[in-house]
C-alpha positions as CSV (number, residue, x, y, z in Angstrom):
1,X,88.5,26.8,-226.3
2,X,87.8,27.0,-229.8
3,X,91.5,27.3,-231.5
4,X,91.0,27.6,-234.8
5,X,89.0,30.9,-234.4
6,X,90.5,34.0,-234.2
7,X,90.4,35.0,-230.3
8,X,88.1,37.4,-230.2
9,X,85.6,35.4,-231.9
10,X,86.2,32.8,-229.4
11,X,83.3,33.8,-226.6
12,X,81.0,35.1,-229.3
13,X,80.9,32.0,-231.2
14,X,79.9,30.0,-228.0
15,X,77.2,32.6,-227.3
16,X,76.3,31.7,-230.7
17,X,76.0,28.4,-230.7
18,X,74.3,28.1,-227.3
19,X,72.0,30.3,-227.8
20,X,70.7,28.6,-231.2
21,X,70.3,25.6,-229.2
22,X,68.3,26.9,-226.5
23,X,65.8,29.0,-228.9
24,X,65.4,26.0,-230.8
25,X,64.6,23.8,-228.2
26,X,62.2,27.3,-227.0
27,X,60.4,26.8,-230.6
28,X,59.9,22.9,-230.3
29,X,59.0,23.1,-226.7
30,X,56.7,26.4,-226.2
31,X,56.0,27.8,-229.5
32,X,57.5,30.3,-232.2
33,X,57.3,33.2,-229.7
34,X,59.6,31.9,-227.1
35,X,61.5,30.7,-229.6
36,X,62.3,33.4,-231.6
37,X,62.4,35.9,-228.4
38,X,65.1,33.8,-227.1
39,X,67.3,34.2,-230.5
40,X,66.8,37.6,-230.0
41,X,68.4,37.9,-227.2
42,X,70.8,35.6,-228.9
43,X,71.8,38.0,-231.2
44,X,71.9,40.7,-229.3
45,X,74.0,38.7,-226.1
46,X,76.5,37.8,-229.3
47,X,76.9,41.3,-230.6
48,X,77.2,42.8,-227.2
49,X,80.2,39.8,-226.7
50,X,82.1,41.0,-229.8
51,X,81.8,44.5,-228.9
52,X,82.9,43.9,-225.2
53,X,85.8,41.6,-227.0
54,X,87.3,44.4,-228.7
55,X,87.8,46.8,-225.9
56,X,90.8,47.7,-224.7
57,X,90.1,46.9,-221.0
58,X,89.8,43.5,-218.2
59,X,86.3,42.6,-219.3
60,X,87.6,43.1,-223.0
61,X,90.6,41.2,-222.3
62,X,88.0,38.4,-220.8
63,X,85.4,38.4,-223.7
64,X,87.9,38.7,-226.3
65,X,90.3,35.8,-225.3
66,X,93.0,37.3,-224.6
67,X,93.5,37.5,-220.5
68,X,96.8,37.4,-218.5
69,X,97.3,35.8,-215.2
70,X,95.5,38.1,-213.2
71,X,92.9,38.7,-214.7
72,X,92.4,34.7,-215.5
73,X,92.6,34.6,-211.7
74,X,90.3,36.6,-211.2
75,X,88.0,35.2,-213.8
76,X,88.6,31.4,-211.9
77,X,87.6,32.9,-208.2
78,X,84.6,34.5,-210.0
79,X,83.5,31.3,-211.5
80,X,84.2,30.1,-208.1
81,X,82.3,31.8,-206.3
82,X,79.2,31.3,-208.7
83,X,79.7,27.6,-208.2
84,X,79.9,28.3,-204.4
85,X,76.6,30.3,-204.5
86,X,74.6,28.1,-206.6
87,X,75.3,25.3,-204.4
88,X,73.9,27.5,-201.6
89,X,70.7,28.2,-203.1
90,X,69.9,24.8,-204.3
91,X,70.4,23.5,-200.4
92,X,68.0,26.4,-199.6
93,X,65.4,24.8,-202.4
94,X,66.0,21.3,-200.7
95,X,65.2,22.6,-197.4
96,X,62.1,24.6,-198.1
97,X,60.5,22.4,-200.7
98,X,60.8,19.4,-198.2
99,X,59.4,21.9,-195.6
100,X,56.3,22.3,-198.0
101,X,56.1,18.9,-198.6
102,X,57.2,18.9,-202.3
103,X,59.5,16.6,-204.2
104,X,62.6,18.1,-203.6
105,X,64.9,15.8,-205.9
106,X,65.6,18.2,-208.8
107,X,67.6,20.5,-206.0
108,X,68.9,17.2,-204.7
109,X,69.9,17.1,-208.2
110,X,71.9,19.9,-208.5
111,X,73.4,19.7,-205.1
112,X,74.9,16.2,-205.9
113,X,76.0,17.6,-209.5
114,X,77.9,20.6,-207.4
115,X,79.5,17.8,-205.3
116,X,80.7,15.8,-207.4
117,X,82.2,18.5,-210.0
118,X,83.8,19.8,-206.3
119,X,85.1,16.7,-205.9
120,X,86.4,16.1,-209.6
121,X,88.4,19.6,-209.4
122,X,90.3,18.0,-206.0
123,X,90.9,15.2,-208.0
124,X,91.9,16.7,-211.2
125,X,93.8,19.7,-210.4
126,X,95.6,18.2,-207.0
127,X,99.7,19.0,-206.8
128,X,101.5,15.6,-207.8
């Protein structure tokens, strides 16, 4: 991730950053409201991060950077099954917006992007 930080700045820093980006493209988008009720939740989601960070526990291990093998296992099936699930849901959004008669691509979309990122882990992480 982000080295140079100390580790349990790490995740909050991202949270940061994101966040900024997403309530700034809120303001430009939909107005000051959205905007600035999106870096409030910014804020808080990033102070909430380095208090979770500091705790001497999994999800504190996991926020603050600092996770051994289990529990980076762990974290990986989690992401996992995320991955798995929002691949199922999109496939459900194909199905019933082409059952409405709606343009279905942006879940085509995201089912492609799911396959191919599927495919790139086979590819990438594969034993040699």
């Amino acid at each position: 991730m982000i080295r140079w930080l100390p580790s349990r700045l790490q995740v909050p820093a991202v949270m940061a950053v994101g966040g900024s980006v997403l309530a700034v493209a809120f303001l430009v988008g939909t107005g000051w409201r959205a905007g600035l009720g999106v870096a409030a939740v910014t804020v808080v989601a990033t102070a909430g991060y380095y208090l979770l960070g500091g705790r001497d526990t999994d999800g504190g291990a996991l926020f603050g950077s600092r996770a051994d093998e289990r529990q980076t296992g762990i974290s990986l099936r989690a992401a996992a099954l995320a991955g798995n699930a929002l691949v199922v849901v999109a496939l459900g959004g194909v199905v019933v917006t082409a059952a409405l008669g709606h343009l279905a691509w942006p879940f085509v979309l995201v089912c492609l992007v799911g396959v191919a990122a599927y495919l790139s882990g086979l590819v990438l992480y594969r034993d040699r």
